[in-house]
N, CA, C and O atoms as a GROMACS GRO file, in nm:
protein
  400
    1UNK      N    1   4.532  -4.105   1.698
    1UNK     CA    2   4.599  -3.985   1.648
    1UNK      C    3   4.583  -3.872   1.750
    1UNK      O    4   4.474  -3.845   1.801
    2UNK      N    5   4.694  -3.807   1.778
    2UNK     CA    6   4.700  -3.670   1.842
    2UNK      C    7   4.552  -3.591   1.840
    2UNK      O    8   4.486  -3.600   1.736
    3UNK      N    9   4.506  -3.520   1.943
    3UNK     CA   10   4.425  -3.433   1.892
    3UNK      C   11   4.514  -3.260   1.887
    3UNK      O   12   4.601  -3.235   1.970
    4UNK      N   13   4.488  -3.194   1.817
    4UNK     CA   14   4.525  -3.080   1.800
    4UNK      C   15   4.453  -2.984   1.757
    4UNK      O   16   4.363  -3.023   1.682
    5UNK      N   17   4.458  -2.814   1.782
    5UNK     CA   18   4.329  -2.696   1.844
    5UNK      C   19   4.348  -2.674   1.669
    5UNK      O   20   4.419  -2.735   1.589
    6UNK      N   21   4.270  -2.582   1.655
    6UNK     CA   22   4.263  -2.557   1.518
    6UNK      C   23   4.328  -2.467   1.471
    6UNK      O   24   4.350  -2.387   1.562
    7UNK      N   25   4.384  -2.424   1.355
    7UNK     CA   26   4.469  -2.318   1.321
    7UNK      C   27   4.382  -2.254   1.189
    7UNK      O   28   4.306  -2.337   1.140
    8UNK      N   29   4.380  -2.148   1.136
    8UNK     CA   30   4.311  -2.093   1.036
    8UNK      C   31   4.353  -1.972   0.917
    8UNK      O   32   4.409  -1.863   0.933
    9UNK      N   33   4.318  -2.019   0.832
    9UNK     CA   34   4.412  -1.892   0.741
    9UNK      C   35   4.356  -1.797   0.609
    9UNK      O   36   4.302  -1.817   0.500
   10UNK      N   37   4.378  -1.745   0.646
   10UNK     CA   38   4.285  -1.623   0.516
   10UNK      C   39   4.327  -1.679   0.356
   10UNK      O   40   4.432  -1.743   0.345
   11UNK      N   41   4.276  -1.664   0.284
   11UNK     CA   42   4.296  -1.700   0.142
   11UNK      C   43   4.226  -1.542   0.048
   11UNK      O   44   4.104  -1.531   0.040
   12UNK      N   45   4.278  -1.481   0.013
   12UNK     CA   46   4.403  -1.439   0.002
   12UNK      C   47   4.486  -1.430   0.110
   12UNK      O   48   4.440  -1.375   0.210
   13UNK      N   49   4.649  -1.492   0.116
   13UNK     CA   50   4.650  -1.419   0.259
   13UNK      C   51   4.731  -1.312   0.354
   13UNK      O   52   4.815  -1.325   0.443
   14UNK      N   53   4.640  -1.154   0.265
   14UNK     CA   54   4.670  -1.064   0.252
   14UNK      C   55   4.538  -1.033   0.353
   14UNK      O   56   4.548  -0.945   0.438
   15UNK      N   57   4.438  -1.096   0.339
   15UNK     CA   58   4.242  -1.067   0.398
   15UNK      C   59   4.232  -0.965   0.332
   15UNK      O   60   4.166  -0.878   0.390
   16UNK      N   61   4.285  -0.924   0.190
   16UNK     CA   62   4.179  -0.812   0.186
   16UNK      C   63   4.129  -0.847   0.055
   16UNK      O   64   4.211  -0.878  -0.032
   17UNK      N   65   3.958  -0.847   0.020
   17UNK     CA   66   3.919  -0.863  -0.176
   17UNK      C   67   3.814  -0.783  -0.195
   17UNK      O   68   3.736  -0.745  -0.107
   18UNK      N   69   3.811  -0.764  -0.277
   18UNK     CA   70   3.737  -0.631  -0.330
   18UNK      C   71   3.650  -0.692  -0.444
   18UNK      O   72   3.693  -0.773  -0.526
   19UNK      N   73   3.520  -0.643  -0.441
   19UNK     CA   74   3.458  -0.650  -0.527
   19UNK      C   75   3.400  -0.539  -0.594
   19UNK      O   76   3.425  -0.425  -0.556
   20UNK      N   77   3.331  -0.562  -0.681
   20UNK     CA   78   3.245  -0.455  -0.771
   20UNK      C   79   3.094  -0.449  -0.762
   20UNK      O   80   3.024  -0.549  -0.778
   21UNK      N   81   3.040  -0.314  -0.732
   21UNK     CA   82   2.885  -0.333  -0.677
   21UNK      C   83   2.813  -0.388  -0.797
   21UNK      O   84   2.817  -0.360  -0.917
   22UNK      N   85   2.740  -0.484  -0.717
   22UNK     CA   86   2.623  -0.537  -0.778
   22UNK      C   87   2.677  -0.705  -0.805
   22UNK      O   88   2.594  -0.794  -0.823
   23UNK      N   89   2.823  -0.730  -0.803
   23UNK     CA   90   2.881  -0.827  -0.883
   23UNK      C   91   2.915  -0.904  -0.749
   23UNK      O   92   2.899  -0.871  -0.631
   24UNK      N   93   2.971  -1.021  -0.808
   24UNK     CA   94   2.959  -1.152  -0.687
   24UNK      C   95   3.085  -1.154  -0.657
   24UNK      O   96   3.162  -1.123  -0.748
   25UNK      N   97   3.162  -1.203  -0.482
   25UNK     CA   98   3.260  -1.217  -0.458
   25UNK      C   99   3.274  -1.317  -0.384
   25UNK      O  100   3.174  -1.362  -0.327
   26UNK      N  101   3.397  -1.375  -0.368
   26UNK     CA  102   3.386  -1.548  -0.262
   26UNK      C  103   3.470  -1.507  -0.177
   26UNK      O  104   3.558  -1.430  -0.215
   27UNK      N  105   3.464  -1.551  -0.039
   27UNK     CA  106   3.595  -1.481   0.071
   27UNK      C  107   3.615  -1.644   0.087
   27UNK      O  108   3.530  -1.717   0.037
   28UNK      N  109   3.723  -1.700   0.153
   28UNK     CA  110   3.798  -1.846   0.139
   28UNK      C  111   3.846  -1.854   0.244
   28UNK      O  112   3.931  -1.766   0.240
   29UNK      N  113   3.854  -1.916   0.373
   29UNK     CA  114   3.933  -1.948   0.494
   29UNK      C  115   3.991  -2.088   0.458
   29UNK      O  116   3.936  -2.161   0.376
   30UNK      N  117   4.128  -2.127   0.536
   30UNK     CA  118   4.154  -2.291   0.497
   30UNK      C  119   4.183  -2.297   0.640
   30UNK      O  120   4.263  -2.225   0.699
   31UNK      N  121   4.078  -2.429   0.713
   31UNK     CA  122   4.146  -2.451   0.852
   31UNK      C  123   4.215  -2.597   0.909
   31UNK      O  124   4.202  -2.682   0.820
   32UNK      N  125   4.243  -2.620   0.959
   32UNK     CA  126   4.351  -2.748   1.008
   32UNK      C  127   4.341  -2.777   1.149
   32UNK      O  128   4.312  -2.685   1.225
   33UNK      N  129   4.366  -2.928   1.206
   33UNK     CA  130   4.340  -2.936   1.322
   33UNK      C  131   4.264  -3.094   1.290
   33UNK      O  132   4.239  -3.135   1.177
   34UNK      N  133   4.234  -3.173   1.424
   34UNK     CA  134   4.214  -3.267   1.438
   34UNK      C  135   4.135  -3.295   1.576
   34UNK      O  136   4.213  -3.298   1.672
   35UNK      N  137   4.003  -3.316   1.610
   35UNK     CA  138   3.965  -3.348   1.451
   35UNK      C  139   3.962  -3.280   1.396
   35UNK      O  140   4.048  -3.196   1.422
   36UNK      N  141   3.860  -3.241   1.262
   36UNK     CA  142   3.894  -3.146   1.145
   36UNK      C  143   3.827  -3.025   1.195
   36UNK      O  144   3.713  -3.047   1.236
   37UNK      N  145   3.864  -2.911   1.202
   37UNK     CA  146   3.731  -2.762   1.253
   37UNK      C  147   3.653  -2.767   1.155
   37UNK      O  148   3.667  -2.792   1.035
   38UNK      N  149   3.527  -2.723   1.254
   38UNK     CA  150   3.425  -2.697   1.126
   38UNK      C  151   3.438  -2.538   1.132
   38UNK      O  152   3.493  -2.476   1.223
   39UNK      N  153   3.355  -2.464   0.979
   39UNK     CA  154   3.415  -2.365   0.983
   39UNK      C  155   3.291  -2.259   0.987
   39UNK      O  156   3.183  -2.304   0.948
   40UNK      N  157   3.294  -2.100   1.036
   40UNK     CA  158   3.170  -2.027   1.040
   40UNK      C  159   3.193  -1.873   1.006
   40UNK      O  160   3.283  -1.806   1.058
   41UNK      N  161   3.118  -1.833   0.930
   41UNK     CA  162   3.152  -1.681   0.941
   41UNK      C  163   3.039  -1.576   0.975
   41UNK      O  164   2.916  -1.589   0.980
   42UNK      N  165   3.130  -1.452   1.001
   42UNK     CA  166   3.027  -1.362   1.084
   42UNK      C  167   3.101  -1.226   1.005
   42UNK      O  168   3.211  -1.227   0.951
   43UNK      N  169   3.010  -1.114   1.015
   43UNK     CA  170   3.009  -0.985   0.989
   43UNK      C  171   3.043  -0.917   1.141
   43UNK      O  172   2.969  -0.925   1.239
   44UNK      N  173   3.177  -0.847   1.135
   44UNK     CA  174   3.225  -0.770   1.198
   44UNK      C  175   3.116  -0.614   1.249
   44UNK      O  176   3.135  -0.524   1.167
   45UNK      N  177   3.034  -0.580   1.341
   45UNK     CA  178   2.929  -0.481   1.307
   45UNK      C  179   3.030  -0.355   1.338
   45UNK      O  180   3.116  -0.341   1.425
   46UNK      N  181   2.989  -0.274   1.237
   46UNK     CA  182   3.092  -0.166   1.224
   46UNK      C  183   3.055  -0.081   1.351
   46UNK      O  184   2.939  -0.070   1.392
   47UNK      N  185   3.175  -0.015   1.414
   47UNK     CA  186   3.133   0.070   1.510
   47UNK      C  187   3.141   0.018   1.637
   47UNK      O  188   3.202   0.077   1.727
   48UNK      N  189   3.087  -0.083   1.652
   48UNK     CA  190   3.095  -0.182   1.784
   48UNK      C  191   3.228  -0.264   1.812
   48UNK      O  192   3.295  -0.258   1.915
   49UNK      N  193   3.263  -0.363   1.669
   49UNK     CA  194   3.359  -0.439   1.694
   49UNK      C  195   3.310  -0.558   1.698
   49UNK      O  196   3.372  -0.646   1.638
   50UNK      N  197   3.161  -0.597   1.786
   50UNK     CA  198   3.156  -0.698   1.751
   50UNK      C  199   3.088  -0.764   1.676
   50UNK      O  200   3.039  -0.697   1.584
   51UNK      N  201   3.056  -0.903   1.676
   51UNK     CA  202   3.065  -1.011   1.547
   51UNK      C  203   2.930  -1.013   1.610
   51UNK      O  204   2.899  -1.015   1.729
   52UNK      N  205   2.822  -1.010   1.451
   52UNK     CA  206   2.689  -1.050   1.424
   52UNK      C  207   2.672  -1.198   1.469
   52UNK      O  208   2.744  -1.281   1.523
   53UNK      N  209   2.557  -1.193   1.427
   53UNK     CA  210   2.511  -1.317   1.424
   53UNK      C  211   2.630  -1.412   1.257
   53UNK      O  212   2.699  -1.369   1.164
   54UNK      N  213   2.580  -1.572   1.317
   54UNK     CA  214   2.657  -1.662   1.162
   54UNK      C  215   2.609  -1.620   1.050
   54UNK      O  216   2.489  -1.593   1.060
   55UNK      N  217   2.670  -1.595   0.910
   55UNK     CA  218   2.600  -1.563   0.787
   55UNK      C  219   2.612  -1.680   0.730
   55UNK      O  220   2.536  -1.712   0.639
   56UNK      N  221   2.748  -1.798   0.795
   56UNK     CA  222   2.774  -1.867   0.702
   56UNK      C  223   2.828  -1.955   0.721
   56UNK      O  224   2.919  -1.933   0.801
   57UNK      N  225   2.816  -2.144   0.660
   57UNK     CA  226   2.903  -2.208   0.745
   57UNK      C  227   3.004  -2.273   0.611
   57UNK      O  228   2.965  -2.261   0.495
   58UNK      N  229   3.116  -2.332   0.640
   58UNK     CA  230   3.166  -2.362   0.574
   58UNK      C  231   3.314  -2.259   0.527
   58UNK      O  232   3.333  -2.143   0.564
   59UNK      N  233   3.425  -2.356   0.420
   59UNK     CA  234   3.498  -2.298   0.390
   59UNK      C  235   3.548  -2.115   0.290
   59UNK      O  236   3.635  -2.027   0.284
   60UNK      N  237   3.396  -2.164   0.225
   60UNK     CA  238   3.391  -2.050   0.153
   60UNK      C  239   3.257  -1.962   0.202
   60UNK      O  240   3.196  -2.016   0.295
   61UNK      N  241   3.201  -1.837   0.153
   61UNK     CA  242   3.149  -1.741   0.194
   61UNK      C  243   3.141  -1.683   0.026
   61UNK      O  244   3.230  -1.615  -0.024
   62UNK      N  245   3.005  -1.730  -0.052
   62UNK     CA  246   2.990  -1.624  -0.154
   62UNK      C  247   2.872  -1.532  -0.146
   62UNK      O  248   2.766  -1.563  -0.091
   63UNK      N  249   2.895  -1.425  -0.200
   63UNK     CA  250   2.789  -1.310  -0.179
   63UNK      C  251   2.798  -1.310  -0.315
   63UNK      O  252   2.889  -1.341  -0.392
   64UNK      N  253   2.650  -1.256  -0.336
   64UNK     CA  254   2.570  -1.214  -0.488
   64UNK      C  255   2.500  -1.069  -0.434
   64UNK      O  256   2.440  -1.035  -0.332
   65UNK      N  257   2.560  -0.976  -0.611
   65UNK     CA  258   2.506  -0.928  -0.640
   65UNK      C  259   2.521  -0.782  -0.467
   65UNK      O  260   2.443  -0.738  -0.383
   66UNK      N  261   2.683  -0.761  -0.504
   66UNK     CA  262   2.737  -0.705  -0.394
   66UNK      C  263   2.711  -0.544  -0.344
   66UNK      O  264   2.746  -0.459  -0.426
   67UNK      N  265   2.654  -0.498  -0.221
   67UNK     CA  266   2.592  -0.391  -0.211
   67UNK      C  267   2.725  -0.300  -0.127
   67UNK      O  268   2.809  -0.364  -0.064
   68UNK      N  269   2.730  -0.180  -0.133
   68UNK     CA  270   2.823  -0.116  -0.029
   68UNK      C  271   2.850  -0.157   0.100
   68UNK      O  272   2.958  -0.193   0.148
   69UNK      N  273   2.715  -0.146   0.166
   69UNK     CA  274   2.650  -0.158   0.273
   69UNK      C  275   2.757  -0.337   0.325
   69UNK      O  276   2.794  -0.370   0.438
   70UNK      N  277   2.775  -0.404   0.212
   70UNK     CA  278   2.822  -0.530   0.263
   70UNK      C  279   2.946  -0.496   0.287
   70UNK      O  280   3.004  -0.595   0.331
   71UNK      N  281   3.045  -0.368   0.277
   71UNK     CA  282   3.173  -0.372   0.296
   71UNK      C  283   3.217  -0.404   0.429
   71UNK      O  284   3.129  -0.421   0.513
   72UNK      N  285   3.341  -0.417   0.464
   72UNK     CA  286   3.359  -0.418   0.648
   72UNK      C  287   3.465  -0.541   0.614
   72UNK      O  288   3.530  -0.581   0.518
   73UNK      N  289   3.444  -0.572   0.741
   73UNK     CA  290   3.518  -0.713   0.770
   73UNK      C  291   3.429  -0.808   0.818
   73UNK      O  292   3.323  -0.793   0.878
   74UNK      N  293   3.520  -0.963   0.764
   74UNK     CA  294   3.417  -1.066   0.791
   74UNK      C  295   3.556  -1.171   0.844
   74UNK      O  296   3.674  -1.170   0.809
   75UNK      N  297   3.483  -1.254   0.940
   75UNK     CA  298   3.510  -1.343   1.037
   75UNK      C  299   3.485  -1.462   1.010
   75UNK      O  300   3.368  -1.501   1.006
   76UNK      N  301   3.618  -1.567   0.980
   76UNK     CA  302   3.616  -1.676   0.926
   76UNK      C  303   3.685  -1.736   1.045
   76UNK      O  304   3.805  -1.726   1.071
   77UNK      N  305   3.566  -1.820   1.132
   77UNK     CA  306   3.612  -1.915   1.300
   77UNK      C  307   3.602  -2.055   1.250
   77UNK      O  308   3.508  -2.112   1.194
   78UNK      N  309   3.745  -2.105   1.289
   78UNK     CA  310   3.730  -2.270   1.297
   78UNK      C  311   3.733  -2.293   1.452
   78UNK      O  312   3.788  -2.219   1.533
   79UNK      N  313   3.659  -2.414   1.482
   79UNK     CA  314   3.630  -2.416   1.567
   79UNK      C  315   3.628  -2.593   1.581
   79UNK      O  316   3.538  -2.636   1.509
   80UNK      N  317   3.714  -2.724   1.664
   80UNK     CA  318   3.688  -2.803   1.664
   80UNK      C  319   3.714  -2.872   1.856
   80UNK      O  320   3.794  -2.963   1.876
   81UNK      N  321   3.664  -2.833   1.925
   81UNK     CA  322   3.677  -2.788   2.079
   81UNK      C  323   3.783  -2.878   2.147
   81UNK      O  324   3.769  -2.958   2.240
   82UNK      N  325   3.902  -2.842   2.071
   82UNK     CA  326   4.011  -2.865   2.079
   82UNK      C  327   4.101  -2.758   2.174
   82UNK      O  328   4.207  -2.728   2.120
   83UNK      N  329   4.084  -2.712   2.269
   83UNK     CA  330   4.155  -2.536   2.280
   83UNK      C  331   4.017  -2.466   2.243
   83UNK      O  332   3.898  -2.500   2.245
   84UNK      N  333   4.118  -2.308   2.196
   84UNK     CA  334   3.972  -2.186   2.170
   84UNK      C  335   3.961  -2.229   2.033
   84UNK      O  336   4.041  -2.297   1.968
   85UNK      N  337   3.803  -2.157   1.986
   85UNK     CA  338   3.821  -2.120   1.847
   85UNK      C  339   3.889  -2.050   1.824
   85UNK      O  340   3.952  -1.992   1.913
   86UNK      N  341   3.913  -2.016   1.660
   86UNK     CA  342   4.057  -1.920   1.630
   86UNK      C  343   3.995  -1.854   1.528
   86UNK      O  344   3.918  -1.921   1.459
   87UNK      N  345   4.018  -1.691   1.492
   87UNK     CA  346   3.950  -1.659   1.390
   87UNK      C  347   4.022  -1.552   1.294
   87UNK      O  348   4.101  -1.471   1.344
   88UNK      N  349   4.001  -1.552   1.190
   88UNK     CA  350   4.102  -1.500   1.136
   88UNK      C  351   3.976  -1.370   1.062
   88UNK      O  352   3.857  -1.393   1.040
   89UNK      N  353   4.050  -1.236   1.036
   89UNK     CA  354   3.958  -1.154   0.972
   89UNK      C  355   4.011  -1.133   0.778
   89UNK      O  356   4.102  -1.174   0.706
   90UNK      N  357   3.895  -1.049   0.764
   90UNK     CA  358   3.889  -1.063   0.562
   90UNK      C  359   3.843  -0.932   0.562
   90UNK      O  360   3.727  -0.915   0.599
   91UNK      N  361   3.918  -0.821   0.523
   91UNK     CA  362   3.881  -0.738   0.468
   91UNK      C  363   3.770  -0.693   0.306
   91UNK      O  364   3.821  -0.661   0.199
   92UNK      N  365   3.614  -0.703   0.328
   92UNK     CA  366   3.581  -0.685   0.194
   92UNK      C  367   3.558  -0.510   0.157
   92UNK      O  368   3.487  -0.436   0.225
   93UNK      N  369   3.630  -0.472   0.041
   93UNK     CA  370   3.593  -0.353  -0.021
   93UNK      C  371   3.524  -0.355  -0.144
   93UNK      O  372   3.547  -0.425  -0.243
   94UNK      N  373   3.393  -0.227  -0.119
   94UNK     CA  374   3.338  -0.259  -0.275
   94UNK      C  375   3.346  -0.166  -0.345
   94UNK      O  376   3.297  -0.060  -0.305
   95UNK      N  377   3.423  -0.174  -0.500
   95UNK     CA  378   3.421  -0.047  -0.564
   95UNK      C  379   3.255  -0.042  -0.605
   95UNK      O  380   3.181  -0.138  -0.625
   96UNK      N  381   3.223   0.110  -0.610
   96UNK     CA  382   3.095   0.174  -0.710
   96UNK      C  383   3.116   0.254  -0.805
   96UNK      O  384   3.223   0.312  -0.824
   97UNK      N  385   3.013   0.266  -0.872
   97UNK     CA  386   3.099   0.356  -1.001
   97UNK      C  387   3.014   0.472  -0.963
   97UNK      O  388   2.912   0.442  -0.901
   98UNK      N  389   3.034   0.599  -0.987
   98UNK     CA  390   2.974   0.721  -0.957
   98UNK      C  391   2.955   0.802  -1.082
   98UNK      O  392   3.050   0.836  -1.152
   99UNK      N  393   2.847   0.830  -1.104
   99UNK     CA  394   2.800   0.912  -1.204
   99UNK      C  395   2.864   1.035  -1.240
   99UNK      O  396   2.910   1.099  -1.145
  100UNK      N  397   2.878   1.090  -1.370
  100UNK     CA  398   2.923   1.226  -1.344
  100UNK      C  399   2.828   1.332  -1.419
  100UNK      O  400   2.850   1.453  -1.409
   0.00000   0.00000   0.00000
């Protein structure tokens, strides 16, 4: 079979989901390619641009128990060294509720 580079796609795929502080959210990449990419994600470091260290491997990415501090963007790379890796970004926003 052909080999072919990997292609990758946000789920929503809008990249942007929002959660609610304190409460749990799943971010979802779907990737393709042959052989199959494996898949990794990283935190965008605000200010810099670039990508942290891995938080995560695999298709999905759930966070518990969601803090502000986790908002930003996150980096979902397939990667099967086919060509480059390819990476697609996920906008997470977190609502808080504010006292009055």
């Amino acid at each position: 079979m052909k080999k072919l580079p990997p292609s990758v796609r946000a789920i929503p795929p809008t990249g942007q989901v929002t959660a609610r502080k304190g409460g749990a959210v799943t971010l979802e990449c779907k990737a393709s390619g042959n052989p199959v990419p494996s898949i990794y994600w990283t935190k965008r470091q605000s200010g810099t641009g670039k990508s942290a260290a891995k938080i995560g491997e695999g298709p999905v990415l759930s966070l518990e128990r969601v803090e502000r501090q986790q908002a930003g963007v996150y980096q979902c790379t397939a990667d099967n060294n086919v060509g480059e890796p390819v990476t697609v970004d996920m906008r997470l926003d977190v609502l808080c509720k504010y006292l009055r």
